[in-house]
Structures are given as C-alpha cells and as structure tokens.
TITORSE-632481 format. One record per residue (C-alpha): residue number from 1; residue in three letters; chain; x, y, z. Coordinates in steps of 0.05 Angstrom, whole numbers, plus 5000, padded with zeros to 4 digits. Layout:
kese, vovex, filum, X, Y, Z
NUM, ALA, A, X, Y, Z
...
# end
This chain:
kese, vovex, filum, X, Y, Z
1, UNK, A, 5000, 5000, 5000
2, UNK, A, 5020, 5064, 4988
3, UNK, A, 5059, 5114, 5041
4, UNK, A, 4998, 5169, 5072
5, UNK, A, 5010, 5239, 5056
6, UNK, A, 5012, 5283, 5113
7, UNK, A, 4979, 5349, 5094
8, UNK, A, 4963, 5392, 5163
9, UNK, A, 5032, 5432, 5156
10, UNK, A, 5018, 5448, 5081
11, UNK, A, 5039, 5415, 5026
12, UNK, A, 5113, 5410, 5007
13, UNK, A, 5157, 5384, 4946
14, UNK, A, 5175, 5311, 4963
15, UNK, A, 5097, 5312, 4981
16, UNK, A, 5065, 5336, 4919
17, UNK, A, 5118, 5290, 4876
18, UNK, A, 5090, 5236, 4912
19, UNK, A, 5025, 5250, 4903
20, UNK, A, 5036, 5273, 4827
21, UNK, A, 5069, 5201, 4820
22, UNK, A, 5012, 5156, 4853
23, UNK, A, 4957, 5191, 4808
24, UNK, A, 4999, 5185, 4749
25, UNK, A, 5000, 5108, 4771
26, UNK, A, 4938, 5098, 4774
27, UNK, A, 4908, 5135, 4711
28, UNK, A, 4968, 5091, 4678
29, UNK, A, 4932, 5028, 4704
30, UNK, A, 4862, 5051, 4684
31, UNK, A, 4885, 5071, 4611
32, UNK, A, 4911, 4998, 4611
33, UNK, A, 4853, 4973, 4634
34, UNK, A, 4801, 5005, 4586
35, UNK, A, 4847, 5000, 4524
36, UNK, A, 4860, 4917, 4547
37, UNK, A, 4774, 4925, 4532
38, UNK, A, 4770, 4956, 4467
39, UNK, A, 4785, 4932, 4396
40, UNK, A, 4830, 4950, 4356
41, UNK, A, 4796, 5020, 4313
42, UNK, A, 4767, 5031, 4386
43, UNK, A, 4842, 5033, 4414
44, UNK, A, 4870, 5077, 4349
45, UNK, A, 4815, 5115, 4361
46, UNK, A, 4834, 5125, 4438
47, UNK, A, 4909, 5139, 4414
48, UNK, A, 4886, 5196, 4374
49, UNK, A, 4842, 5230, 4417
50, UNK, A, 4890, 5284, 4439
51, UNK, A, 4904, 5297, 4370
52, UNK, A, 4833, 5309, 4364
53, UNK, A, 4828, 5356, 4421
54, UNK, A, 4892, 5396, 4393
55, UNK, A, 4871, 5427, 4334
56, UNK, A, 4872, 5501, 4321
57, UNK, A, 4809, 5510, 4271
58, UNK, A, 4773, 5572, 4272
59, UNK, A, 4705, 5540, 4265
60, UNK, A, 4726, 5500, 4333
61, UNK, A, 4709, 5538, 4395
62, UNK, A, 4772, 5561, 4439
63, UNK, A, 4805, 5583, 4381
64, UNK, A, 4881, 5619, 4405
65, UNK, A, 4900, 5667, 4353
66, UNK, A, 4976, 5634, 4376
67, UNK, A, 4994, 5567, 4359
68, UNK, A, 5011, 5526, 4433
69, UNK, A, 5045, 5467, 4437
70, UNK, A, 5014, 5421, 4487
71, UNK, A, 5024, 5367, 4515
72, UNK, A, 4973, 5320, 4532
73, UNK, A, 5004, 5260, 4545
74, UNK, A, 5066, 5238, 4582
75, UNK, A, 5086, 5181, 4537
76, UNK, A, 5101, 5186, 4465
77, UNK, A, 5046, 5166, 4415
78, UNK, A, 5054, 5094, 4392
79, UNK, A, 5087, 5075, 4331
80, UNK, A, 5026, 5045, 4306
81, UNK, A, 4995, 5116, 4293
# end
C-alpha cells in the first residue's frame, strides 16, 4: 500500500511528487485497463484523441490566435499511429 501523505503543515515538494506520481499510477493502470477492453479501431481511436482535442480550427470553439504546443500526454504516441 501506498505511504499516507501528511497534509496539516501544508503541502511541500517531496509531498506533491509523491502524490503527482501515485495519480499518474493509477490513471496509467486505468488507461491499461480500458484499452486491454477495446478493439483494435476503438484503441486507434483512443490513441488519437489528443490529437483530436489539439487542433487550432477557427470554426472550433477556443480558438488561440497563437499556435501552443501542448502536451497532453506523458508518453510518446505509439508507433502504430
């Protein structure tokens, strides 16, 4: 089981980095999960979602007049796409 995070003094670096880490774990193991689920185009489809979510189009709303570079996920796209 993971260590408890004490929080009643505030929160501090070594804290937050373990905290940052654990959710990171688990929305790791839940992505496995669902994608261990779907088939194939449902998985692609999964993998290109960010993509999706990226584009600059002015008929999109949120439009930004400047181009961002995001980064929506931590690991590199697979080579598949």
């Amino acid at each position: 089981m993971a260590k408890a995070v004490n929080f009643s003094n505030g929160i501090g670096r070594k804290e937050l980095q373990l905290v940052r880490r654990r959710f990171r774990s688990i929305q790791r193991e839940r992505l496995r999960r669902i994608e261990a689920d779907l088939s194939i185009p449902q998985q692609d489809f999964l993998n290109l979602l960010p993509l999706l979510f990226h584009i600059n189009h002015p008929v999109l709303p949120g439009l930004s007049a400047v181009i961002h570079l995001a980064l929506f996920l931590t690991t590199p796209p697979p080579k598949q796409c």
